[in-house]
C-alpha positions as CSV (number, residue, x, y, z in Angstrom):
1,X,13.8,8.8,15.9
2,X,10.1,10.2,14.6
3,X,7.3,7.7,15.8
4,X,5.3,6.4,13.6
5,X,2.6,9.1,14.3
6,X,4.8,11.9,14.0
7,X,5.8,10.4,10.2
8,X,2.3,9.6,9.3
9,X,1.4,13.3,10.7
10,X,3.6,15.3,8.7
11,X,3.3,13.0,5.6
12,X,0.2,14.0,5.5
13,X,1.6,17.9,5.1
14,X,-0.4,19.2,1.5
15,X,1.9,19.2,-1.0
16,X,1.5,22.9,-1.8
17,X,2.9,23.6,1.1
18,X,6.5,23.8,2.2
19,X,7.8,21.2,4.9
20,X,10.7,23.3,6.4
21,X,14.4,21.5,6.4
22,X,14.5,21.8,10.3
23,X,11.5,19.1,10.5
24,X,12.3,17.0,7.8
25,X,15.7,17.1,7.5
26,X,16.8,14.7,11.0
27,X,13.9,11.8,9.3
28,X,16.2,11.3,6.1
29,X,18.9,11.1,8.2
30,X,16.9,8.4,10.6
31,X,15.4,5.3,10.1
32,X,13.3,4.0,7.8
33,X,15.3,6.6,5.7
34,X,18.5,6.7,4.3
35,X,21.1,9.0,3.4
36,X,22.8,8.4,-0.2
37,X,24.1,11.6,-1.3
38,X,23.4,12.6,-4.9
39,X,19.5,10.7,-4.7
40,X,16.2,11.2,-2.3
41,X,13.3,9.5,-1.3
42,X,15.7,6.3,-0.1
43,X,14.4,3.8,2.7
44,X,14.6,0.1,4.3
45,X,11.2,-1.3,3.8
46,X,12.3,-3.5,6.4
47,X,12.5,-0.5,8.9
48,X,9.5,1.1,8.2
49,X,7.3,1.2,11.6
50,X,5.8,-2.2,12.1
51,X,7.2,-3.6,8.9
52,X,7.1,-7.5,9.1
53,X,10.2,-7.5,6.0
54,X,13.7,-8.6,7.1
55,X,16.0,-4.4,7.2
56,X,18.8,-4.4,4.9
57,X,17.7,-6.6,1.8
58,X,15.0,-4.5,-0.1
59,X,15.7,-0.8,-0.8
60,X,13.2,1.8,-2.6
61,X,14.6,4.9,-4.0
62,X,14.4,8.0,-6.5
63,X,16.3,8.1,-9.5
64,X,20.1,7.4,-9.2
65,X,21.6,9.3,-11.9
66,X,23.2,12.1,-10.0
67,X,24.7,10.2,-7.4
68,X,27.7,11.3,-6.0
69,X,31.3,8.9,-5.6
70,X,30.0,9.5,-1.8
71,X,26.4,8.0,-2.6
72,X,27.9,5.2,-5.0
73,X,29.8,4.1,-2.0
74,X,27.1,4.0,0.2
75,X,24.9,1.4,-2.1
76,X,28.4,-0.5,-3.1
77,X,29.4,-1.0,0.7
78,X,27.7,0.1,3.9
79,X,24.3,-1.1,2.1
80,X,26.1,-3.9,-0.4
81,X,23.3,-3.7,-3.1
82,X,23.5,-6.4,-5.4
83,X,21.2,-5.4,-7.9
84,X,19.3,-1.9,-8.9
85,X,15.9,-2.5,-10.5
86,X,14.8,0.6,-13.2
87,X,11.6,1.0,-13.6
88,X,11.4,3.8,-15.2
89,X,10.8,4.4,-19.3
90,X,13.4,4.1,-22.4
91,X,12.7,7.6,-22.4
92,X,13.6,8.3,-19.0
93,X,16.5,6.4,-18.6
94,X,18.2,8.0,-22.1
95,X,17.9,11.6,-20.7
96,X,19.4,10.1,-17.4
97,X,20.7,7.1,-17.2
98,X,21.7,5.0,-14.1
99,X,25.4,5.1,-13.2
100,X,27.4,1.9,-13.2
101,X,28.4,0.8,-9.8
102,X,31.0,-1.7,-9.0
103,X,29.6,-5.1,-7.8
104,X,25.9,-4.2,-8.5
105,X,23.9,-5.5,-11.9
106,X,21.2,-2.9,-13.6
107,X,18.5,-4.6,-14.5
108,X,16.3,-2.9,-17.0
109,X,13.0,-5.0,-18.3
110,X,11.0,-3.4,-21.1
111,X,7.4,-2.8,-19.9
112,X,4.5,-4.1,-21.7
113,X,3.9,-1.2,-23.0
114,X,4.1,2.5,-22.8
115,X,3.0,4.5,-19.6
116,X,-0.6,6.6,-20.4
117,X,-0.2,10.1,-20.3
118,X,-2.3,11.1,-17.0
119,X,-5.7,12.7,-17.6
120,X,-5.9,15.6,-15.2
121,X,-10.0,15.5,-15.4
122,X,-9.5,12.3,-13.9
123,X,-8.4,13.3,-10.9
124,X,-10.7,16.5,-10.0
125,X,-13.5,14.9,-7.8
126,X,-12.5,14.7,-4.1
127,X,-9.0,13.6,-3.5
128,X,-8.5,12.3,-7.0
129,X,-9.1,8.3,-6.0
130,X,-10.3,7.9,-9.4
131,X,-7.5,9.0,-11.3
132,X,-5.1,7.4,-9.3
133,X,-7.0,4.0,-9.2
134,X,-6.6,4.3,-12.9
135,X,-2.9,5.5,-12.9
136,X,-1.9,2.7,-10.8
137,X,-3.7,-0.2,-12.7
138,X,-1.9,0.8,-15.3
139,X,1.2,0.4,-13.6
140,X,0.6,-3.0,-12.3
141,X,-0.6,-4.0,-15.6
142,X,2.2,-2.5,-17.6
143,X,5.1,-3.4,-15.3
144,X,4.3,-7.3,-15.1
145,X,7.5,-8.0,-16.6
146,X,9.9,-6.2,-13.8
147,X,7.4,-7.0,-11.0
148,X,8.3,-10.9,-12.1
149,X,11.8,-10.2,-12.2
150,X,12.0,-8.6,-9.0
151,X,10.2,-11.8,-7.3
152,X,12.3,-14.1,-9.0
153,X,15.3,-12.6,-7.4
154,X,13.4,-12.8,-4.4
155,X,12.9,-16.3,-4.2
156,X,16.0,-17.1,-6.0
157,X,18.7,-14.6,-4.3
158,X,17.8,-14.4,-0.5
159,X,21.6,-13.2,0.0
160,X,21.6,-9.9,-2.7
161,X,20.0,-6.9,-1.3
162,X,18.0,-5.1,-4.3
163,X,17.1,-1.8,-5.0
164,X,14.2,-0.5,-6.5
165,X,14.1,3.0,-8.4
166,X,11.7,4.8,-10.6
167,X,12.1,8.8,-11.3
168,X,10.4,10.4,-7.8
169,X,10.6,7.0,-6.2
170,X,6.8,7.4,-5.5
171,X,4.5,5.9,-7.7
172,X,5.9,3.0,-9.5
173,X,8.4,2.4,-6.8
174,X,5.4,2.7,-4.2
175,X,3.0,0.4,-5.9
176,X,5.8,-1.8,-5.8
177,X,6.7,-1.8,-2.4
178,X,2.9,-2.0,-1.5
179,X,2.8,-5.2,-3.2
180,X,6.5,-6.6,-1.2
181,X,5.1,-5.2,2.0
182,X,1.3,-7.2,1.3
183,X,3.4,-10.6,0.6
184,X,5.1,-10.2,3.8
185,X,2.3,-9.8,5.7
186,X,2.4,-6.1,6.8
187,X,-1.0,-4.6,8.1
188,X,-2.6,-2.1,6.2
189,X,-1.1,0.8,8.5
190,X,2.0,0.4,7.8
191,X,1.6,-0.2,3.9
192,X,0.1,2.8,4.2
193,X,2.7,4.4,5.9
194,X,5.1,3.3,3.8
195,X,3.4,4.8,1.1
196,X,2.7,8.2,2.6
197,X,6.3,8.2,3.4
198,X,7.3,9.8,0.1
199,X,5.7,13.0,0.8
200,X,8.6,13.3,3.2
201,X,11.1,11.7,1.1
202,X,10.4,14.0,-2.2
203,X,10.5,17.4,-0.2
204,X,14.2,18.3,-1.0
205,X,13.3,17.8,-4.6
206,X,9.2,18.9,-3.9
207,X,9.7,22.2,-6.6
208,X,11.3,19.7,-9.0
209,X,8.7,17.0,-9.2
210,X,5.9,19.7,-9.4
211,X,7.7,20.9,-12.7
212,X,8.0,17.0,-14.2
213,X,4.0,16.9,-12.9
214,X,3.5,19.4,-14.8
215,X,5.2,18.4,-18.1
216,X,4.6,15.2,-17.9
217,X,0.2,15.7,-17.3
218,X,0.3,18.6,-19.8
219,X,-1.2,21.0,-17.2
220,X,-1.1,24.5,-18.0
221,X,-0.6,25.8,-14.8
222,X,-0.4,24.3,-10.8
223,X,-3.9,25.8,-10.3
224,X,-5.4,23.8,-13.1
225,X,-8.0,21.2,-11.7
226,X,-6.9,18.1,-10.8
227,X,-2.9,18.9,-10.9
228,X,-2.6,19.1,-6.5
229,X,-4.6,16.0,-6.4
230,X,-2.2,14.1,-9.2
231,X,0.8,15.4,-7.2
232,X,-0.6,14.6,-3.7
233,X,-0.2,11.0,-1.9
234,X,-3.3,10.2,0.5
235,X,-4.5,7.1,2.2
236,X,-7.6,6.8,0.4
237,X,-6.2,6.9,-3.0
238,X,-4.0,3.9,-2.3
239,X,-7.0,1.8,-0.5
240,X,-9.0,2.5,-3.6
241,X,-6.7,1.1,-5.6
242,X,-6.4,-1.8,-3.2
243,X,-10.0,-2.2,-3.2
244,X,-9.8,-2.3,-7.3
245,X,-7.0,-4.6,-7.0
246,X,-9.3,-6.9,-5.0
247,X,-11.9,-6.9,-6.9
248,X,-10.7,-6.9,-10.5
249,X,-7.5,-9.7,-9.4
250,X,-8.4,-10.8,-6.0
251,X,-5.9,-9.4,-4.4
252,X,-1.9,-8.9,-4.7
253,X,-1.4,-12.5,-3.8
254,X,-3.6,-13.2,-6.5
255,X,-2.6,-11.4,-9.4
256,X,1.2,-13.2,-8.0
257,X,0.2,-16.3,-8.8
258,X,-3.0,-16.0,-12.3
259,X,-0.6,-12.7,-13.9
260,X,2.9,-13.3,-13.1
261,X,2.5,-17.1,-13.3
262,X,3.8,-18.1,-9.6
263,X,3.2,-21.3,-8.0
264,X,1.9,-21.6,-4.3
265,X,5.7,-22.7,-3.6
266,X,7.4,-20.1,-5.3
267,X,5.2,-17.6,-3.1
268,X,5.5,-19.1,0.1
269,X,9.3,-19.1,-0.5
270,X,9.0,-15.7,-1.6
271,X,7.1,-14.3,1.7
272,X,9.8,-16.5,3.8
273,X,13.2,-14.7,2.2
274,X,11.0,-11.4,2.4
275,X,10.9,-11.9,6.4
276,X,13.3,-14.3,7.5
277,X,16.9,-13.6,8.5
278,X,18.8,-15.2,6.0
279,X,21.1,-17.8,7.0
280,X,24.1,-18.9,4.5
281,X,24.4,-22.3,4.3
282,X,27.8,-23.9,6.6
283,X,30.0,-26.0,3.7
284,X,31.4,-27.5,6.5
285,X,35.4,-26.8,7.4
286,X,37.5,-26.3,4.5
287,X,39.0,-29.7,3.6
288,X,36.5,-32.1,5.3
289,X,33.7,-33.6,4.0
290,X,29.7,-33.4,5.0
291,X,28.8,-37.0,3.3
292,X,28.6,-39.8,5.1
């Protein structure tokens, strides 16, 4: 299994370039990543190098609407997914819609409102921090409504493992899992990590996403300013964005509890089932009674 330096190392690889199948093919095969056949981009967050989560109860993906009867089984058993959070748009879920799968609840929230266009101009000066400070704002701004649901299920459903899906699995989903991995106490390395991660976890699909970057920022061509730094993931981006989210909210824990209208309780018990092996409560033996 890669070290955490050896991921960090080649997530870091410029997205222009070509990671060859020999190198990243045994990662998605190893820990943090998953295999589900028919999807990319899948990982534990609880087995991401130094992650302080509890492995096998929150799942981050790319889209699931090609998986295969093999993947499907994967999340219905060895994983035993309880519930798939979309966060994608109305119009990306009609041109390809999750599949149903047997034991596990969709849960679809309709954002606030409708994702901004990205502004290629934005994201021109160095390594594009500026654009993506904006970009992902926006995302914790317009995705309140899932970001609540997916703590409510958190402090109310300790024993359902979740998944979490957008379209690349990278932004949305990453923001996201920033925010999960900051409640649980994980240092800023390994958010960072985790983050960075997708650069890895999008290469089998790298040619693809350029082509949705490119529709979806109205860029004329790859070579147009700004588009490599929109499609790229770097560490300073994200602690830009974290030093925005700091200042404008106070921080993640923060916007938790003024935005998405959490008590101090709620997030405590939040940031326990986040790390904490979960223990099912003992009934007692069948036909005896606890009470006194």
């Amino acid at each position: 299994m890669a070290t955490a330096a050896e991921l960090l190392k080649l997530s870091e690889t410029d997205v222009s370039l070509e990671i060859p199948k020999e190198q990243y093919g045994p990662i998605l095969y190893s820990p943090p990543f998953i295999y589900v056949d028919g999807t990319f981009n899948t990982r534990d967050l609880g087995l991401v190098p130094g992650s302080p989560m509890r492995a096998g109860f929150a799942i981050r993906s790319g889209a699931l609407s090609r998986l295969t009867d093999n993947g499907k089984a994967v999340l219905e058993g060895k994983l035993g997914i309880k519930r798939v959070f979309d966060l994608r748009s109305p119009e990306e879920r009609t041109h390809e819609p999750d599949p149903v799968l047997e034991g596990v609840e969709n849960t679809w929230i309709q954002s606030a409102r409708p994702d901004s266009t990205p502004e290629l101009p934005a994201f021109v000066e160095g390594g594009g921090e500026g654009g993506y400070r904006e970009m992902y704002l926006e995302v914790i701004d317009v995705y309140q409504p899932s970001w609540k649901a997916i703590l409510e299920h958190i402090r109310d459903r300790p024993a359902d493992p979740f998944l979490v899906h957008c379209t690349a699995g990278r932004d949305r989903t990453g923001v996201l899992a920033g925010l999960l991995l900051t409640l649980a106490g994980a240092s800023q390395e390994t958010i960072v990590l985790d983050y960075l991660l997708s650069r890895i976890g999008t290469e089998p699909v790298r040619l693809m996403l350029l082509q949705f970057a490119m529709h979806g920022s109205h860029a004329e061509s790859q070579e147009q300013p700004g588009f490599y730094n929109l499609c790229s993931l770097r560490a300073s981006c994200w602690n830009h964005f974290l030093d925005s989210v700091q200042k404008e909210y106070g921080g993640f824990e923060q916007f938790v509890i003024d935005k998405l209208g959490f008590s101090t309780d709620d997030l405590a018990k939040i940031k326990v089932n986040l790390t904490s092996p979960y223990i099912p409560r003992n009934p007692g033996p069948v036909g005896l009674s606890t009470g006194m």
